[in-house]
C-alpha positions in Angstrom: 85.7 88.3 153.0 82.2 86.8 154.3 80.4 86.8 157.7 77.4 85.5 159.0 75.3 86.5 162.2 74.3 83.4 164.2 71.9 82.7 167.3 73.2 80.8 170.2 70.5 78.3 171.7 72.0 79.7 174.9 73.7 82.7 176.6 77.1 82.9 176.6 78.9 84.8 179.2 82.0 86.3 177.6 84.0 88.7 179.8 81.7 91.6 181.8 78.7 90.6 179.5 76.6 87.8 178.2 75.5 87.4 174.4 73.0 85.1 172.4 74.5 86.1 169.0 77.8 85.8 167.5 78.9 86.9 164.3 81.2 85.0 162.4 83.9 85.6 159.9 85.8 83.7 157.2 88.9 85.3 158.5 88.8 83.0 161.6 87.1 85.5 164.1 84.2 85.1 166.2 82.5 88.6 167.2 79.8 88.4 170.3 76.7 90.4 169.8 75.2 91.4 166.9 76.8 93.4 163.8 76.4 93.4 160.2 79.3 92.8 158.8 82.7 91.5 160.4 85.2 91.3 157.1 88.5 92.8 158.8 91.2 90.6 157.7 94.2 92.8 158.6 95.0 91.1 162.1 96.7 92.8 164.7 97.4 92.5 168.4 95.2 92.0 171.6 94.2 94.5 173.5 94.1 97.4 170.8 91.9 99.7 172.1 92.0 102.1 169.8 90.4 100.3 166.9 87.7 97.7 166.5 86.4 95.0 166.3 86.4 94.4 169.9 84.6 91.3 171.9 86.2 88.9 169.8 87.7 85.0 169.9 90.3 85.3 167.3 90.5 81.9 166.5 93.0 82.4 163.3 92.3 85.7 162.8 94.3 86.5 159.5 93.0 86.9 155.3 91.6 83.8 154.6 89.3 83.0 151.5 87.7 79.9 152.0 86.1 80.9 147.8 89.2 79.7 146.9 88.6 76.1 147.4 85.0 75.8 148.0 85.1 73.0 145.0 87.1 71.1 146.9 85.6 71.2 150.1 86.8 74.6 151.7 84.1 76.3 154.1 83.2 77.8 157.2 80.5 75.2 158.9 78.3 75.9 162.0 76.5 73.7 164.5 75.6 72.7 168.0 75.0 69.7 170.0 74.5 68.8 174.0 78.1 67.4 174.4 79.5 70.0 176.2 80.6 69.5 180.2 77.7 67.5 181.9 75.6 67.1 178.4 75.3 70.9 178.2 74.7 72.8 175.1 77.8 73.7 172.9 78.3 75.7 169.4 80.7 74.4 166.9 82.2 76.4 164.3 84.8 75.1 161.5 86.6 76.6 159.1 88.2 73.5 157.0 90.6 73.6 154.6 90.8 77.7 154.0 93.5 78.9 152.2 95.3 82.0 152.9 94.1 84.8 150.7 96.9 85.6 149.1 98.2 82.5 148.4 95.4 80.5 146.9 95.0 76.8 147.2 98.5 75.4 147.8 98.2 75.3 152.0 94.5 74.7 153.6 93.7 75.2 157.1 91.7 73.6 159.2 90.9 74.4 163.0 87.7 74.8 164.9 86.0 77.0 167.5 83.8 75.5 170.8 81.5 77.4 172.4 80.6 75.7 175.4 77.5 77.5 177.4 79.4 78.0 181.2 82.0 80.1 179.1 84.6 78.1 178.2 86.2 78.0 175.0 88.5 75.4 173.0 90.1 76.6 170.0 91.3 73.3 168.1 93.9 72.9 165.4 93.6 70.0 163.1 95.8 70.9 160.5 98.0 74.3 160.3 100.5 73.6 158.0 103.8 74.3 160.6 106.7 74.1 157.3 104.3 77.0 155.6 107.0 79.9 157.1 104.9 82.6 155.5 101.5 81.8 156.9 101.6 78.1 158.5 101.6 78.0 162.1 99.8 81.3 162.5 103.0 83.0 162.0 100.5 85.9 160.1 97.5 85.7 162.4 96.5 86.5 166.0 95.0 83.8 168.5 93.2 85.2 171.4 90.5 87.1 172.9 89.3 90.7 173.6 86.8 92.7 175.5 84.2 94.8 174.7 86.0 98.0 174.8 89.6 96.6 174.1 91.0 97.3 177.0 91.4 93.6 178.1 92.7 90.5 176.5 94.1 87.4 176.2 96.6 86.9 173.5 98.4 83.5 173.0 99.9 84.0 169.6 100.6 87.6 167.4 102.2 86.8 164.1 103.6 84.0 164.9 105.4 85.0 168.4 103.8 81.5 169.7 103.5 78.9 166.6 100.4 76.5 166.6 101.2 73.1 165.6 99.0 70.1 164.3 96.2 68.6 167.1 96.9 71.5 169.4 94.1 72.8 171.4 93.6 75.9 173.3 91.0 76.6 176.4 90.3 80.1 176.9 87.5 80.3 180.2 85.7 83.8 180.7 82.1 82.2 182.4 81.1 82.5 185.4 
């Protein structure tokens, strides 16, 4: 499990508060603020107040490895351009063909996170393996959002209770 802290070229304003750093984990989950370390790969529901990590975009959150197939192109890439609504500033971040942890290299996910600076937010699914009925289709991982404190999110899929397919992309909108 690996994470990285990341500046934003821009404030983001994610539910009550606004952030210029995310963290960002191999697991598929996008923390705002700043932390040192965001390895929790045991997904569960949204809200759970009662443990963290809180003020996340879950994008696949579930225990990926992408060191599994790093020779063969597995990673978790991060960039930004000005093609967001009206030219604005956007972050991209990919995780591309990640394997599940415990099942090595045999299915790779691929799906991607935008960031656009008014607070919207596109999870996109390029390829997520729906005949996989262990793990494909997010049917081990949660999709959604939370709030600082846990107390508030926005859950489209728990362990499968929605399934993702191929091309599918989500809009989650918490600016002003």
């Amino acid at each position: 499990d690996m994470s990285a802290a990341l500046t934003l070229p821009f404030t983001f304003p994610f539910y009550e508060f606004t952030h210029t750093n995310v963290v960002v984990s191999s697991n598929g989950l996008i923390k705002f603020g700043t932390t040192t370390n965001l390895t929790f790969w045991l997904n569960r529901s949204l809200p759970f107040r009662a443990s963290t990590p809180h003020d996340v975009l879950a994008v696949w959150w579930d225990d990926l490895d992408p060191t599994v197939t790093r020779n063969a192109g597995g990673n978790v890439w991060y960039g930004t351009d000005n093609n967001g609504p009206g030219g604005t500033p956007r972050a991209i971040i990919t995780w591309d063909k990640i394997p599940h942890a415990n099942y090595g290299s045999t299915n790779l996910f691929s799906f991607q996170a935008l960031l656009h600076s008014n607070g919207d937010m596109i999870c996109q699914y390029q390829d997520v393996r729906p005949l996989d009925l262990v793990n494909g289709a997010g049917r081990s991982a949660t999709i959604g959002t939370e709030n600082e404190v846990g107390d508030a999110a926005s859950l489209y899929s728990f362990n499968g209770s929605t399934l993702l397919t191929n091309e599918l992309a989500l809009f989650f909108d918490y600016g002003p």
